[in-house]
C-alpha positions in Angstrom: 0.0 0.0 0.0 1.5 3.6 -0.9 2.1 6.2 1.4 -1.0 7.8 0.2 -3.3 5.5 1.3 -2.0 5.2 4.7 -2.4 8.5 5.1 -5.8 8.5 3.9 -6.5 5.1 5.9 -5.1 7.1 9.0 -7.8 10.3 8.3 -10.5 7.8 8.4 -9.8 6.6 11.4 -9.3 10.0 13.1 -12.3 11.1 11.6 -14.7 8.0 13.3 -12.6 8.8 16.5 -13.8 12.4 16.1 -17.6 10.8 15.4 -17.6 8.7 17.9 -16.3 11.4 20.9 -18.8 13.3 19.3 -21.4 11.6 20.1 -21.0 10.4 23.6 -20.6 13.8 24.4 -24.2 14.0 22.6 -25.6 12.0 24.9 -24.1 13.1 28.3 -25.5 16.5 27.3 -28.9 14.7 26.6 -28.8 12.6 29.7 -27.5 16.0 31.8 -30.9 17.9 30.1 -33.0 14.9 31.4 -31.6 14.8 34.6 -32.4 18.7 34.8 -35.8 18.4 33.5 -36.8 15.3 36.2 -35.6 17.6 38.6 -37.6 20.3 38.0 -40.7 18.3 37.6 -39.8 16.5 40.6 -39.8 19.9 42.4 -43.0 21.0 41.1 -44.3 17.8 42.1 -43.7 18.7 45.8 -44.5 21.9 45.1 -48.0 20.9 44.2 -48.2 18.3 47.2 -47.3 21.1 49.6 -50.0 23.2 48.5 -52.5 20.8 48.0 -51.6 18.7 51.2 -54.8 18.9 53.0 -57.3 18.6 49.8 -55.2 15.5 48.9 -55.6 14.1 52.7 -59.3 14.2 52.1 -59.7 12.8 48.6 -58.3 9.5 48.1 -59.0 9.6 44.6 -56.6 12.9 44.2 -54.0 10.8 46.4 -54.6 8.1 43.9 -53.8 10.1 40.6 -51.0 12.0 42.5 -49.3 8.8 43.2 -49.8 7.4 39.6 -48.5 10.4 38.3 -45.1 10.1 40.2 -45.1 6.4 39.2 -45.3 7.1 35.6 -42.2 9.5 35.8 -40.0 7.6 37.8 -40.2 9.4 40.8 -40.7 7.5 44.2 -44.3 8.5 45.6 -42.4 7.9 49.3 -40.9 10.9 48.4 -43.9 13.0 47.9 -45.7 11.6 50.6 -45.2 11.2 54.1 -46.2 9.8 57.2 -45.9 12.8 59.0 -48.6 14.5 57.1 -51.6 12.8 58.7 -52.7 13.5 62.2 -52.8 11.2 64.8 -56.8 9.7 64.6 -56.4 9.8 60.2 -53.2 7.5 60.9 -54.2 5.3 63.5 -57.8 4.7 61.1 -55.3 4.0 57.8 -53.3 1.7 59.7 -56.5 0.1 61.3 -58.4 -0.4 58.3 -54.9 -1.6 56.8 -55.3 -4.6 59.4 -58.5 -5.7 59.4 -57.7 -6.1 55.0 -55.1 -8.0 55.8 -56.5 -10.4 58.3 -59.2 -10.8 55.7 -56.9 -11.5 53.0 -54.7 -14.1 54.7 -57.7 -15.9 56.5 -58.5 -18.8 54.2 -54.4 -18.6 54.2 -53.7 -18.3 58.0 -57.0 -19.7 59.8 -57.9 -17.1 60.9 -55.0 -16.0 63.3 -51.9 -14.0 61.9 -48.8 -12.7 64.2 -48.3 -9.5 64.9 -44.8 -9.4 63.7 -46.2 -10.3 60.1 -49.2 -8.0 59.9 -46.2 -5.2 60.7 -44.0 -6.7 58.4 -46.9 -6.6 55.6 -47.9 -3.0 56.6 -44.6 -1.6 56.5 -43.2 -3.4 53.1 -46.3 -2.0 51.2 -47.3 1.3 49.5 -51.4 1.6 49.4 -52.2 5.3 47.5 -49.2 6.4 47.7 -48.8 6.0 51.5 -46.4 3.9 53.7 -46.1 3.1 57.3 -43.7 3.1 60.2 -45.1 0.8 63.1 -44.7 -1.5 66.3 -46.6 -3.6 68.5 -48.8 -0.4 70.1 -49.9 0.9 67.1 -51.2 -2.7 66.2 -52.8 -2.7 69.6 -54.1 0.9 69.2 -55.6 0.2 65.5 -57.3 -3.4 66.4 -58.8 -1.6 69.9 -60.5 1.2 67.7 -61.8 -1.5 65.4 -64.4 -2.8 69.0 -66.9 -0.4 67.4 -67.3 -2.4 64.9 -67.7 -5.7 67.0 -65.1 -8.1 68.5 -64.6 -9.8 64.9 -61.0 -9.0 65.2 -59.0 -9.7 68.5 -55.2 -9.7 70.1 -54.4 -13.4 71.7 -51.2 -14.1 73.0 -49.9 -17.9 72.5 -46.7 -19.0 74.4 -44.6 -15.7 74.0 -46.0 -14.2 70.2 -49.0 -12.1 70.3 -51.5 -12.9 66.9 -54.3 -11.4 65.6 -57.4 -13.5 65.6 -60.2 -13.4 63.2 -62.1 -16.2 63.8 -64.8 -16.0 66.6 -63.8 -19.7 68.2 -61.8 -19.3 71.8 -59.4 -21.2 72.4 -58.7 -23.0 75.6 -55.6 -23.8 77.5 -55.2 -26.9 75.6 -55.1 -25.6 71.9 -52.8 -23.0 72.7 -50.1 -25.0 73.7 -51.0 -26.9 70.8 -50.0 -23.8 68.5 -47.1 -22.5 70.7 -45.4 -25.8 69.8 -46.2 -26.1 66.4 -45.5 -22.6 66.1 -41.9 -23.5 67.6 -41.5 -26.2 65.4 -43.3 -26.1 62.9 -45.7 -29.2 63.6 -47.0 -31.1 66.3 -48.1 -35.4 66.3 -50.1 -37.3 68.5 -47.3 -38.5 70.3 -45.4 -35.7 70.6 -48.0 -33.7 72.4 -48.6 -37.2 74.6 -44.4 -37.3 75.6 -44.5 -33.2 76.3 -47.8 -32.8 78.1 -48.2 -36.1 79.0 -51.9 -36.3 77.9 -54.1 -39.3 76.8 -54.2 -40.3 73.2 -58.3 -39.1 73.3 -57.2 -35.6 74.6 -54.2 -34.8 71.9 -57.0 -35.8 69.1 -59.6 -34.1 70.3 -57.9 -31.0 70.5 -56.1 -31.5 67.4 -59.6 -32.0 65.5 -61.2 -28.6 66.3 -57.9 -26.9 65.1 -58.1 -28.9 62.2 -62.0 -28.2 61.5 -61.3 -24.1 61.4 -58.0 -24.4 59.5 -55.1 -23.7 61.9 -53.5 -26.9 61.5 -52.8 -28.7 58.1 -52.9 -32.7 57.5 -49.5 -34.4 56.3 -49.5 -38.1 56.0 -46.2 -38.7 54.7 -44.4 -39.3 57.5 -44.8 -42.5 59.3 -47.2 -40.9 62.2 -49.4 -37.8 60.8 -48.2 -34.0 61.4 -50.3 -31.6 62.1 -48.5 -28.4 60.7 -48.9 -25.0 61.8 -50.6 -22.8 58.8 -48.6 -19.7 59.5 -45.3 -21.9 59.4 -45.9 -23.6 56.0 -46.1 -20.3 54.7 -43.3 -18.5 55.8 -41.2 -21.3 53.1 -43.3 -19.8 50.0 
């Protein structure tokens, strides 16, 4: 090849270098002008939310659309909305309403009877119209007491050391709640393990074990050589 065409060969290449720095600075400057622009409408969305704050407190709907809006753009709603911004009662009736869905949701799930340390675990990993909560064992108390005007359907039990939520109107005696302490513990409880802990009669463990069964706290396995009676709320934490 003559010297010519090196040279020319040698332009080229500068040339796409050129092109190609060209470019990338291109889209920096794009990406900077995109940045900017979220910015700004990020701002004007809090500048609209401060203004606003107490017509969108009232009107779920507004809350709604505000929240979708933020979505759509890529901005966090959390950011535009806080905790903070409700009163004490308008909080306590979110977080109480909040509860009484969930228990209802995981009933057929559950039995009927969810821990406390999950309902606050479901409350505070989840956005509902654009609001999230912070929470602990007195709110739960606080929200479910506020829910007695409504009638006694939902109710704080405590079983070995856990406190649960119950939903179902059955009481249960001494018996059935060391029945689910221990399978809470570990999971499941037999016939003969209840008879070598408790040291009851074959007619008592059964018994007991039956009317758990019949409203869905304890499910049936068969595989094993005796049966198991597994605790609901421990089958699915694995899922």
């Amino acid at each position: 090849m003559s010297r010519k065409g090196l040279a020319s060969f040698d332009r080229n290449a500068d040339q796409q270098t050129k092109f190609q720095d060209l470019g990338q600075a291109m889209l920096r400057q794009r990406e900077e002008q995109l940045r900017t622009q979220l910015q700004v409408f990020q701002n004007a969305l809090v500048n609209f939310k401060q203004e606003h704050k107490k017509e969108m407190m009232k009107n779920p709907h507004l809350r709604a659309q505000f929240s979708q809006i933020c979505e759509s753009f890529g901005v966090d709603p959390l950011y535009m909305t806080a905790e903070d911004d409700l009163d004490p009662e308008e909080r306590n009736n979110r977080l109480a309403i909040r509860i009484y869905e969930i228990c209802q949701a995981t009933r057929d799930l559950y039995g009927g009877i969810i821990s406390v340390d999950e309902v606050i675990q479901l409350v505070t990993s989840t956005i509902q119209d654009g609001w999230q909560f912070k929470m602990n064992h007195h709110d739960v108390h606080v929200a479910v007491e506020s829910l007695k005007v409504l009638g006694n359907e939902l109710e704080l039990v405590k079983i070995g050391s856990k406190m649960y939520i119950k939903s179902v109107l059955q009481e249960f005696n001494a018996d059935q709640s060391q029945i689910l302490t221990a399978a809470d513990n570990i999971g499941y409880v037999t016939v003969s393990i209840l008879r070598d802990n408790f040291h009851w009669k074959t007619a008592r463990c059964k018994s007991n074990l039956d009317d758990l069964l019949s409203i869905g706290l304890l499910w049936i396995d068969d595989q094993a050589d005796e049966r198991c009676y597994w605790s609901t709320t421990w089958i699915n934490k694995s899922h």
